[in-house]
C-alpha positions in Angstrom: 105.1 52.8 125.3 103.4 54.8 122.2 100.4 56.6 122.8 97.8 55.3 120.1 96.2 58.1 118.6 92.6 58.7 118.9 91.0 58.5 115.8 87.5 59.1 114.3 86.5 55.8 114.3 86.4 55.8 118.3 84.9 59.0 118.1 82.2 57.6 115.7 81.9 54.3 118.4 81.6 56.8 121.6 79.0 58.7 119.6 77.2 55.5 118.2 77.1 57.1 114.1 79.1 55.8 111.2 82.7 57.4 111.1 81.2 59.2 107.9 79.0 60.8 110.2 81.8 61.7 112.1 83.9 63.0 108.8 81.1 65.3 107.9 80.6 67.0 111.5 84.4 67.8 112.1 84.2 69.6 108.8 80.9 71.6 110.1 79.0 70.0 107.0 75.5 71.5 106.4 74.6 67.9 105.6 74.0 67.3 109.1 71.9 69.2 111.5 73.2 71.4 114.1 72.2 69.4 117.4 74.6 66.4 115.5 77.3 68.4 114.7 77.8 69.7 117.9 77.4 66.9 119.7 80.1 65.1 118.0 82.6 68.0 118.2 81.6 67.7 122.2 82.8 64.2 122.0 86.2 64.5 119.8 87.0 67.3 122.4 86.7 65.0 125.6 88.1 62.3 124.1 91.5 64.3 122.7 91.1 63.6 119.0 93.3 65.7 116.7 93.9 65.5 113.0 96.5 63.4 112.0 98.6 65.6 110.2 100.6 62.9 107.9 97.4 61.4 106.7 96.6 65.1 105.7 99.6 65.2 104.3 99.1 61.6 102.1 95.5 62.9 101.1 97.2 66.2 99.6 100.2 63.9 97.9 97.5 61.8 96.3 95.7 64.8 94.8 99.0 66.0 93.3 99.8 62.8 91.6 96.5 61.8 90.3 94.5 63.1 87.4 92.5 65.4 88.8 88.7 64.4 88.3 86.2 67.3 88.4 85.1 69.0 91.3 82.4 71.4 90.5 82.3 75.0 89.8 82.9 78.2 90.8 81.1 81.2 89.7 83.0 84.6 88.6 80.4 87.2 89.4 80.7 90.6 87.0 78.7 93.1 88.6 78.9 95.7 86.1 75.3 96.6 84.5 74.1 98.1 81.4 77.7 99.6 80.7 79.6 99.1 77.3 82.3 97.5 78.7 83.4 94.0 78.0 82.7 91.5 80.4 84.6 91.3 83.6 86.9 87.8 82.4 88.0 89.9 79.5 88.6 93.5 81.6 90.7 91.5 84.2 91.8 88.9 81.4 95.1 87.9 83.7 93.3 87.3 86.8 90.7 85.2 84.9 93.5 83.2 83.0 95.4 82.1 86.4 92.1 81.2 88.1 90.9 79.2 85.0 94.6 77.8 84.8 94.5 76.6 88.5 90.9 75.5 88.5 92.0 73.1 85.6 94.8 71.5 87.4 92.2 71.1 90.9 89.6 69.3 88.7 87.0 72.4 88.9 86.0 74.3 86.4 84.7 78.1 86.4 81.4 80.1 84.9 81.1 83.7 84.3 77.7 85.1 85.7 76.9 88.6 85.3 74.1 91.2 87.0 73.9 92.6 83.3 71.9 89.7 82.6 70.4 88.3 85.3 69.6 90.1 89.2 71.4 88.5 92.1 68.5 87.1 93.6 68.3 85.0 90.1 71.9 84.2 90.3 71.7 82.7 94.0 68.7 80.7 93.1 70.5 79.5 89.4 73.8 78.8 91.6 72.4 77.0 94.4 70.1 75.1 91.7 73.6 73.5 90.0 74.9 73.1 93.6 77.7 75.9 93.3 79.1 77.3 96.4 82.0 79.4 95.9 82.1 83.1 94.3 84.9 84.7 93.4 84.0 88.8 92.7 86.5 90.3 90.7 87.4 94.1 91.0 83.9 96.1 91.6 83.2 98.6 88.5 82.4 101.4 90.8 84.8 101.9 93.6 83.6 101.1 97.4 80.4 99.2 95.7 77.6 97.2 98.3 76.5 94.0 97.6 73.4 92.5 99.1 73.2 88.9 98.4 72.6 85.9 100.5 76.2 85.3 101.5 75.6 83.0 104.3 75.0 80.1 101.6 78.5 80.7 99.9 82.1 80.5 100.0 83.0 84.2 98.5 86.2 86.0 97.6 86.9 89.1 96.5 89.6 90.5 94.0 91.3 93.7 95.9 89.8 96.3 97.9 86.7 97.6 95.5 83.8 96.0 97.4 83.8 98.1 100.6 80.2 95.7 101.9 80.5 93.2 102.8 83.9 92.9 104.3 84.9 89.5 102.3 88.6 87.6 102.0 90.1 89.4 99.5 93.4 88.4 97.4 95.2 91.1 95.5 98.9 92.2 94.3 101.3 93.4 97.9 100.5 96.8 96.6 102.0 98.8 99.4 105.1 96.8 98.9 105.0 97.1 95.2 105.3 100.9 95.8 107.9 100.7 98.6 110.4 98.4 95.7 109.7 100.5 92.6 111.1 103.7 94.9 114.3 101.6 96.2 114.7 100.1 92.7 114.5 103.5 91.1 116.4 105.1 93.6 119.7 102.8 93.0 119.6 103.5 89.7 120.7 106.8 90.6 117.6 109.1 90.7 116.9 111.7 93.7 113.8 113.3 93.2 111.4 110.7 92.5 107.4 111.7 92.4 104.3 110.0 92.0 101.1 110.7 90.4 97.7 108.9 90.9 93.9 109.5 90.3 91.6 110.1 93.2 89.7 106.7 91.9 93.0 104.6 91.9 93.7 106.0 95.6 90.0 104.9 96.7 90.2 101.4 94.4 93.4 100.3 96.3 93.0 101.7 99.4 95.8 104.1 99.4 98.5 101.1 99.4 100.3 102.6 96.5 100.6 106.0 97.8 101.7 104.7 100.9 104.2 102.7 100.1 105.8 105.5 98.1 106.1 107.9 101.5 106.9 105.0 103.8 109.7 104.5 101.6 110.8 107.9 101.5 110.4 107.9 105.5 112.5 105.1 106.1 115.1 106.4 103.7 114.9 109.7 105.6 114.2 111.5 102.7 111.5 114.4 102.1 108.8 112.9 99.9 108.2 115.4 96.3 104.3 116.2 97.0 101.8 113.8 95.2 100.2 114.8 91.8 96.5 113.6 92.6 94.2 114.3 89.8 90.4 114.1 90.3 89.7 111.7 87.7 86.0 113.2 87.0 88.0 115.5 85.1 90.4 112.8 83.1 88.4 113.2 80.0 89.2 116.6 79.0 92.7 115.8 77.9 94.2 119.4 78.3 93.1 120.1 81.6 95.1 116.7 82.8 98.0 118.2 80.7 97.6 121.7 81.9 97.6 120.4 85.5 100.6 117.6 85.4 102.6 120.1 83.7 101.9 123.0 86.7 102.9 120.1 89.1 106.0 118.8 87.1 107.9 122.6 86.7 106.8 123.4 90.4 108.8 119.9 91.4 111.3 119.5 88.7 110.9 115.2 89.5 113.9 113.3 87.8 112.3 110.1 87.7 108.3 109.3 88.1 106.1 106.3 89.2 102.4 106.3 88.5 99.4 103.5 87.6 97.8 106.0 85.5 99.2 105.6 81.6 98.0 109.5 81.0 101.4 110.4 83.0 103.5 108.7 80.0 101.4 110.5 77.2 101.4 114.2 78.9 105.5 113.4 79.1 105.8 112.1 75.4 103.6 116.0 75.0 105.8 118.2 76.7 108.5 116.4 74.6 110.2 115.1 78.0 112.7 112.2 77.5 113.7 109.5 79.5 117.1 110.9 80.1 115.2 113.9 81.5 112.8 112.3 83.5 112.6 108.6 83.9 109.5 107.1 83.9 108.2 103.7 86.0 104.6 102.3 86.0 103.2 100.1 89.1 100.9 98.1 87.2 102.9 97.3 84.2 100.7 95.5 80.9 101.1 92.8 78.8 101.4 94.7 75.5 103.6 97.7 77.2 107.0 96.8 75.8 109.8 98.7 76.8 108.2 99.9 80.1 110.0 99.9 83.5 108.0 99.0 86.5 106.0 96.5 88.4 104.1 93.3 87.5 101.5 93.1 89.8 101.9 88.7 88.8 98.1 89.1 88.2 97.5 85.1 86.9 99.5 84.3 90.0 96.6 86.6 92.3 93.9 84.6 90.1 95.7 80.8 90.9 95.7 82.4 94.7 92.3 83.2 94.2 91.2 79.8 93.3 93.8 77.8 96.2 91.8 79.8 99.1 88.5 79.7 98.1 89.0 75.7 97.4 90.3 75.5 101.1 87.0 77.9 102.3 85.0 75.2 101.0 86.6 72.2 102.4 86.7 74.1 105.8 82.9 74.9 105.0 83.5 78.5 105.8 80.8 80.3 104.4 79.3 83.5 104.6 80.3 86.7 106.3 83.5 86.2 107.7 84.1 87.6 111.1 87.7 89.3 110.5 88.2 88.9 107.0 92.0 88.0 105.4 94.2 89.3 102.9 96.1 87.6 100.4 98.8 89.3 98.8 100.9 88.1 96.3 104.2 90.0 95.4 104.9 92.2 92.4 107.7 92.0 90.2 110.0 94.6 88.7 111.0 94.9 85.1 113.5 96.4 84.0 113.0 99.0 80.6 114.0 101.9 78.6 111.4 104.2 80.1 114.1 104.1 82.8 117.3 104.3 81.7 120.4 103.6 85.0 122.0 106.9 85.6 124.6 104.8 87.5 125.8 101.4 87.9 125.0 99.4 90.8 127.9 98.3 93.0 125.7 96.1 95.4 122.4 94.5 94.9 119.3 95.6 96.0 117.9 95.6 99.7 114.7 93.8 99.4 111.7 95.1 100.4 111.3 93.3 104.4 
């Protein structure tokens, strides 16, 4: 004989409250007070109820085929102040284009609010005003920034690994992985003596993923790793001391192929008149506009669409604040082929993926 399932209308008749009642406390609502809350979670416990996992999976189904009717908001907070810099929706325009994308087909829509203009403390009292609970930050202009705001009264997100305080969720391209393929990729294309160059910023911005990646690969290939070019980006603006620099490290290492993220790497090679038959050339964060550029797509709107799917499901769970171990989401890159990189040979077997 079937078991009948215990449902949250005989929790709501053992706890003597409407099954709404009930509804709101297994979600952890604020709209009820504590004492309630927990005293109906006491009773679905002794009782056995669980979530029944097809009607989750109807409720889901339903959204997908209806016209989605609007949600609310969520705020993208730019935290850059006083600078001359566009606005943080137009600095990370891919990021902000799959968020707005996703946010569209869930029925929310999503508000720029930036600390150039207003202080947080106005900000928290303007968003919980209009009733909106989710933040997604977007990369930090200064790298391992603070925060103080009232997080406990909102769902927040971050965009990669920027905001060192407070430890958030964050969502962000697989960049260690992203460095691990570009050096396989490169490799059976035929090149040996692949370097890589970064900026001191770019190593504290992600965290040192990239770099990683690039010896871990070299490790498991049981290959020695060419030693890193690592310019201190303080002194980036003085053109010819980059050049100087890059081109001590290049004749000293005699690289055949190169992967950077900093664009300054292509221009010192088009100086020293270096072609790509020379020395190949691969970037890990490959734009829009660069045509004709081997590397990686970091699938940016696709971070931005992830951005919006978790912070949705923060708020549904109710999970707000601080969280105790915070999660990563990574989304994998994609490489592109291009005739920075020309094949030295022809592959007779396809590439091992990246596991």
């Amino acid at each position: 004989m079937a078991v009948r399932r215990v449902s949250q209308k005989n929790v709501a008749d053992a706890a003597g409250v409407h099954v709404t009642t009930v509804s709101l406390a297994l979600k952890n609502s604020p709209r009820l007070p504590v004492e309630t809350r927990e005293k109906i979670q006491r009773i679905a416990r002794e009782l056995g109820y669980q979530p029944d996992p097809m009607l989750s999976a109807l409720t889901i189904y339903r959204r997908k085929v209806h016209q989605p009717y609007f949600q609310g908001t969520l705020a993208w907070l730019d935290n850059l102040k006083g600078g001359s810099q566009p606005p943080a929706k137009a600095r990370y325009r891919d990021y902000w284009d799959g968020a707005v994308e996703r946010c569209s087909e869930l029925g929310y829509q999503i508000e720029e609010f930036s600390t150039d203009e207003m202080s947080l403390s106005r900000i928290s009292k303007v968003l919980k005003a209009r009733g909106i609970s989710c933040i997604l930050l977007p990369p930090q202009p200064r790298h391992l920034s603070h925060i103080k705001f009232d997080w406990e009264n909102f769902c927040a997100l971050s965009f990669g690994f920027s905001l060192a305080f407070p430890r958030l969720h964050l969502v962000t391209n697989a960049q260690y992985r992203s460095a691990r393929q570009a050096v396989r990729t490169i490799r059976s294309y035929g090149y040996r003596r692949i370097g890589f160059t970064t900026l001191r910023v770019i190593e504290l911005r992600t965290d040192q993923n990239f770099s990683s990646g690039y010896l871990a690969e070299h490790r498991l290939g049981r290959r020695e790793p060419l030693p890193i070019f690592e310019f201190d980006d303080a002194q980036k603006s003085v053109r010819r001391t980059f050049v100087r620099e890059f081109t001590k490290w290049f004749r000293a290492n005699k690289p055949d192929a190169i992967i950077s993220l900093d664009h300054e790497v292509a221009n010192a090679l088009k100086t020293l008149e270096i072609e790509p038959s020379k020395c190949g050339y691969a970037s890990l964060h490959l734009d829009s506009a660069e045509s004709g550029v081997a590397g990686i797509c970091q699938n940016d709107k696709l971070v931005g669409r992830a951005a919006v799917d978790y912070i949705v499901d923060m708020y549904n769970r109710n999970e707000r604040g601080v969280p105790g171990v915070p999660y990563r989401v990574l989304v994998e890159g994609t490489w592109v082929d291009g005739a920075t990189l020309p094949r030295r040979v022809s592959p007779t077997v396809p590439i091992a993926p990246v596991l």
